[in-house]
Every structure is written in structure tokens, then in C-alpha cells.
Steps between C-alpha positions, in 0.01 A plus 500: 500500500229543766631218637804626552371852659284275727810252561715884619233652691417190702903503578542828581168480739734177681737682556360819636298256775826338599654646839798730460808420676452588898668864586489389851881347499740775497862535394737397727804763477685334767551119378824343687577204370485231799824348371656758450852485745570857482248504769515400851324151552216708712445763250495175231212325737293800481523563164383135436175596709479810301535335157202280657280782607585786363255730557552471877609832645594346863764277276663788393501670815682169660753521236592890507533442915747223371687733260495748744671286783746424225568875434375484182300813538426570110368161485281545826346789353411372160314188703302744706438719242354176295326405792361831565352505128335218630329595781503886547340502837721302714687742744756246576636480186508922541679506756745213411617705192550779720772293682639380142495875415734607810708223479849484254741804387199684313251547761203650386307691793261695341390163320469320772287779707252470252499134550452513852214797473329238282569220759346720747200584314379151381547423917466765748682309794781389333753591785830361302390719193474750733754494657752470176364837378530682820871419479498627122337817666736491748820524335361720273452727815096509413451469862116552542429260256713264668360598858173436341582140360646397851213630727253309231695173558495592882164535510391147338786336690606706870757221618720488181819701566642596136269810500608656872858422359446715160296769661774536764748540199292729323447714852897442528595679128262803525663560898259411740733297712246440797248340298737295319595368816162410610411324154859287550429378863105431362697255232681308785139440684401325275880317379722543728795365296449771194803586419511782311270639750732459763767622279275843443509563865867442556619703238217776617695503864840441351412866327476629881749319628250323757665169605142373441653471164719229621233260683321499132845452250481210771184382448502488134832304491308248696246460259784525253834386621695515158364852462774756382250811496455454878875386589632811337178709661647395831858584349383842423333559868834371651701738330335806505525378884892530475490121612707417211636159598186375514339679170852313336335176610203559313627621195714241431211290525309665271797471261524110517093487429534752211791468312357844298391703790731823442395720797671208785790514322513917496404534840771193627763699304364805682487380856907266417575909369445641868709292652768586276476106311575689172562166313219313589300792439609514162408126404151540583491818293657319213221214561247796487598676181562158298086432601407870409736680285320815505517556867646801517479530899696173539789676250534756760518319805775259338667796374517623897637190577786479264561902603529375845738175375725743324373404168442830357470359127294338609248684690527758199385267237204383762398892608520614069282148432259617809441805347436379125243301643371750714571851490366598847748246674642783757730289694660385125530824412699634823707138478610617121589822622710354778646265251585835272686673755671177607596375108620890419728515781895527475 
């Protein structure tokens, strides 16, 4: 019997020496198989390096930037967020799930500011991080906060143009004009072919009718010949400068590049309207309302243009839809009451 006792104790003691099994591997939550084919061959190769190291954080970042170029943005974020458990400190990986986070039908910008104020604070001159959240500041209309990301970037890097073209935007929204003007023309110092820049200034001198506005709508579709913003821009100018024939020219441009731009079609219908082209007129306002059902203005106008074409059941149906969409539609409302008097008469 004391045998025995001696025989349990001595067992026990074994066991209690022996190692226990190491803590140090963790769970891996986000196991793809590497054969599995509901996966794209790259996402498949990483998963095989995963399944091979899978404690490696940088693995999982490789494979959410794959997901995410696949627009598999759920996916992306469950690979950061894994890699992320795995190494805390990494701004990158921050900032990379702030992209995730703004990217797909439910963007999630309050998420993904956090993400980048974390990016910013593990490393103080990260300029992209930066330069993200001033944009969430921005069209959130925070504007000092965004000012105060873009003079931070401007100050570690002078030459880069992204935050004289922001700064101009913000000066721009809250109505200093002037300065906006200066912070545009400071982006094309330093890239001359910005676009958008260029676009900025046009439109700024299309608003006064300076035919400054024309030189840059001319500059821009140089950098950007298949551009419809600046073609109709140009359009736009033309018009407003009665030189209809050649605002026609443009517009019908901008149609064949944008099969959905609605605001060529209007305006051709307009300008084929003055000169009394009721029918043509009419076509582009049927092109028009089949791309944007709800626009009321374009109801009116075609509902002037069958008036004028002797269509008055016409133009009555178009001037009564004008004004379900839109109450306020004036001209719709003195076309029905036209129609009225017409439609009631002996």
C-alpha cells in the first residue's frame, strides 16, 4: 500500500515538472483554405503563406490589400483587423483600414477618423494619413481642423501641391475668393498640369464672366482631352456669351462622351428652342427625362416646346408633371394656366 502512495506521488510529481503546452501560438480566426476555388488564385497563394506562418501580421496585411483590390471590402477588413491584433503599433495597417472603412455602400467615416487619428499618433509625419483626415474634416465642413492638417503636411513637405489645392478649396467654401485664387495658381507652380486646379480657376472666372475662364476650360482639356466637365464648362461660357452655334458644338460633344450627362441635353434642347427647332428640342428633353425622371425643370421646358408645336396635351401633362415634382416650377405653373384657358375655350 505504501508502495502504491509512493508509486502516485512520484507520478503526479512527473507530471507537474513536465512543460505545459506553449500559449505562444494563437488561434488563427481567419484560416482560408489554399485550395479552396471560391477564391481568386492570388488570395489562394497568400493564404498558403498564411497557413505557413500564421502569426505574421504583414501576411495578412498583403492579403486584405488583395481583397481590397478585389472589392471585397468585408473581407479586407477582417484581414486587417487580424493583422492589427497582431501587431497593434503599426500605423500602416491604421491607416489601411481607414481606406477599407470608406470604401463600399456602407462607408463608415467616423470609424475610419479614428483610424487615421491613431495612424497619426503612432507617426507624426505621416502626410497620406494626414491628408485622408483633413478631407474627412473637410467634407464634414470642420475647416480649422482641416486647415490645420494641411499646413502640418505643408510644413514637413513645402513642394507637394495637394495641400495649396485643399486649402484653396477650403478658402473657396467659407468665401474668400482672393485667397482661393492664390492657393490654386500656388498648386500649378509646383504641377502645372493639375487639373482640378485648373478647373477651380476656370469655373472661379466663368462665375464673373472673365474670358480668363476660357484660356483655363482650355487648359484642362489639354491635360484631359476626353474631359466632359471642361467641354460642357466651355459650353456653358459660350452660351451665356449668346454664341450659341458654337456652345451647340460643345454640347453635343459632351453628349457623345457621356451618354448620362443630363444638363447637355437640357441646355441643347434650350438653345434648338430659340431658334424655334421645337422638335429637336423635344428629343433631347425626352433623352433628359428618361436619364433623370425627377427633373422637374426639364418637364417644363419640354412642356414649352410642345405649347409652341401646338401640342397642348401635351405641354399640359409636362407643366402638371413639373409641378408634382416641384411645386415652385413658375414657368409650369403659368404654362398650365395657359393650357386652362386654351382647353376651356369654345
Amino acid at each position: 500500500m505504501l508502495y502504491c502512495k509512493t508509486l502516485c506521488f512520484s507520478i503526479l510529481s512527473l507530471i507537474l515538472l513536465m512543460p505545459l503546452p506553449s500559449c505562444k501560438k494563437k488561434y488563427n480566426n481567419r484560416y482560408i483554405n489554399e485550395n479552396d476555388s471560391l477564391y481568386s488564385l492570388d488570395i489562394r497563394n497568400i493564404s498558403k503563406k498564411i497557413n505557413e506562418s500564421p502569426e505574421n501580421p504583414e501576411l495578412y496585411y498583403r492579403r486584405a490589400n488583395t481583397f481590397y483590390f478585389e472589392d471585397n471590402f468585408n473581407q479586407a477588413l477582417l484581414d486587417i483587423n487580424y493583422a492589427l491584433k497582431l501587431d497593434s503599433i503599426n500605423p500602416l495597417y491604421y491607416y489601411k483600414k481607414s481606406s477599407y472603412l470608406m470604401s463600399g455602400d456602407t462607408a463608415d467615416a467616423t470609424l475610419a477618423e479614428k483610424n487615421l487619428q491613431k495612424a497619426i499618433q503612432l507617426k507624426p509625419d505621416f502626410i497620406d494619413a494626414m491628408a485622408d483626415l483633413a478631407k474627412i474634416y473637410l467634407a464634414k465642413q470642420r475647416y480649422d481642423q482641416s486647415e490645420a492638417l494641411y499646413q502640418r503636411i505643408n510644413k514637413i513637405d513645402p513642394s507637394n501641391p495637394i495641400p495649396y489645392f485643399y486649402l484653396g478649396i477650403i478658402s473657396k467654401e467659407i468665401g474668400d475668393t482672393t485667397k482661393a485664387i492664390q492657393l490654386f495658381e500656388k498648386v500649378l507652380i509646383y504641377d502645372d498640369k493639375h487639373y482640378d486646379a485648373v478647373m477651380q480657376l476656370g469655373n472661379i472666372y466663368a462665375n464673373w464672366h472673365d474670358k480668363k475662364a476660357l484660356d483655363l476650360f482650355s487648359k484642362a482639356l489639354k491635360i484631359n482631352p476626353y474631359s466632359d466637365e471642361a467641354q460642357y464648362a466651355i459650353g456653358l461660357f459660350l452660351q451665356k456669351d449668346y454664341k450659341y452655334k458654337d456652345a451647340v458644338k460643345y454640347y453635343e460633344s459632351v453628349a457623345k462622351l457621356n451618354p448620362a450627362h443630363i444638363f447637355c441635353r437640357y441646355n441643347l434642347a434650350y438653345i434648338h428652342g430659340l431658334f424655334e427647332n421645337y422638335k429637336k428640342a423635344i428629343e433631347y428633353l425626352d433623352q433628359a427625362i428618361d436619364l433623370a425622371p425627377d427633373y422637374a425643370e426639364a418637364y417644363t421646358l419640354r412642356g414649352t416646346m410642345k405649347e409652341k408645336s401646338n401640342n397642348s396635351t401635351g405641354a399640359y401633362n409636362d407643366f402638371k408633371m413639373a409641378l408634382q415634382l416641384d411645386p415652385k416650377q413658375k414657368l409650369a405653373e403659368e404654362g398650365l394656366s395657359r393650357i386652362n384657358i386654351t382647353i376651356s375655350m369654345p
